[in-house]
C-alpha positions in Angstrom: 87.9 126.3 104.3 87.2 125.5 100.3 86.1 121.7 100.3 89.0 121.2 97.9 92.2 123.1 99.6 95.1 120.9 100.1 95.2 120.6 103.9 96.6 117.4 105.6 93.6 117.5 107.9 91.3 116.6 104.8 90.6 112.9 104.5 90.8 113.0 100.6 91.0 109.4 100.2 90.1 107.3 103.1 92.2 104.6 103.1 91.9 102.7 106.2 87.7 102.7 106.0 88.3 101.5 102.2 90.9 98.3 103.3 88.4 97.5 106.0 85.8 97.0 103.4 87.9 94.9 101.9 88.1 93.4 104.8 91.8 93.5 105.0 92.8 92.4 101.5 96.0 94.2 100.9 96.4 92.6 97.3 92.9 93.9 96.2 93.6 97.5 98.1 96.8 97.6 95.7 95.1 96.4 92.6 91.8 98.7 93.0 93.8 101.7 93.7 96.0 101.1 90.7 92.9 100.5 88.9 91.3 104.1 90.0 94.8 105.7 89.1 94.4 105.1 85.9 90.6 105.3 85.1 89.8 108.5 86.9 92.2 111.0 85.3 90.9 109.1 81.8 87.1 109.6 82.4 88.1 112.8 83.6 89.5 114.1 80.4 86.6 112.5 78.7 84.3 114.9 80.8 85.9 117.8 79.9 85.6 116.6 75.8 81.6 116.2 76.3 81.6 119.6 78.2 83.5 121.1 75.1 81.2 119.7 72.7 78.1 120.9 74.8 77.1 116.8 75.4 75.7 117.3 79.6 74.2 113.8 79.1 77.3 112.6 78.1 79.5 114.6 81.0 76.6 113.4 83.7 76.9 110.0 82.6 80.3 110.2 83.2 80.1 111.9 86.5 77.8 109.0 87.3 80.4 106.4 87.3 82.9 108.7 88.5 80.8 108.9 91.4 80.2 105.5 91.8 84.1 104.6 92.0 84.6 107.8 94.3 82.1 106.2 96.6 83.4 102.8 96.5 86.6 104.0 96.9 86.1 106.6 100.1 87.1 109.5 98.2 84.8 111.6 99.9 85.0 115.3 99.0 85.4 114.1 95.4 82.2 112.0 95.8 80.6 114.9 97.0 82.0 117.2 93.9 80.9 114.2 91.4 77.4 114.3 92.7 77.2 118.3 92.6 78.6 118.3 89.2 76.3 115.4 88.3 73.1 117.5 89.5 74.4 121.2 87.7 75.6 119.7 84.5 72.9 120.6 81.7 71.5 123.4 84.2 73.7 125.7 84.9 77.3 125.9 82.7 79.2 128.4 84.6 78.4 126.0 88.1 79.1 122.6 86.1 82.9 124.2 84.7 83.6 125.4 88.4 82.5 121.8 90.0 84.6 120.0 87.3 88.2 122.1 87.9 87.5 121.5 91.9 87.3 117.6 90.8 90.5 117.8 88.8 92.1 119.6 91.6 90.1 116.9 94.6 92.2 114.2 91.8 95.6 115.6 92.0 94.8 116.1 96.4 94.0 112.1 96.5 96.6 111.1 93.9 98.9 112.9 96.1 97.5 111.0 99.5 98.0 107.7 97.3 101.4 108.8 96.6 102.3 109.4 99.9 101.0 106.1 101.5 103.3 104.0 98.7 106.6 105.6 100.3 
């Protein structure tokens, strides 16, 4: 199975190891996921602008701290497609435009999950 398949036995977004570091703070759960829902999909689109203007500095830097709040966050297999896409970007193009639509994709799997827990 493809890392980023939708499959409901795929941990997208970890959500009882992240409330545990938090250790059990509800309020800042709520207010850090609300926070993520709204940056990722942002820096996101700002990755695909540097990769359009050929800036891989610019699109790792942004992986960088996509990576950071993916790992923060227990959003594993998108933490895992940040660092790959963070490691190809500048090297290889063709890799580095494949890693990136698997992370939109991983983003719409975990917005899903997210989605799902608020019901």
């Amino acid at each position: 199975m493809k890392l980023c398949e939708i499959n409901e036995n795929i941990k997208h977004f970890d959500q009882p190891a992240f409330l545990e570091k938090l250790l059990g703070n509800r309020e800042l759960f709520d207010e850090l996921v609300g926070y993520a829902c709204q940056q990722v999909p942002d820096e996101l689109q700002n990755i695909k602008k540097a990769c359009e203007t050929k800036n891989a500095e610019k699109a790792r830097n942004i992986a960088h701290k996509i990576k950071g709040t993916a790992l923060n966050m227990c959003f594993g297999p998108f933490a895992e497609l940040t660092i790959k896409f963070e490691e190809t970007c500048g090297s290889d193009e063709s890799a580095a435009y494949s890693l990136f639509s698997k992370m939109e994709l991983e983003w719409k799997n975990i917005k899903a999950e997210i989605d799902r827990g608020s019901k």
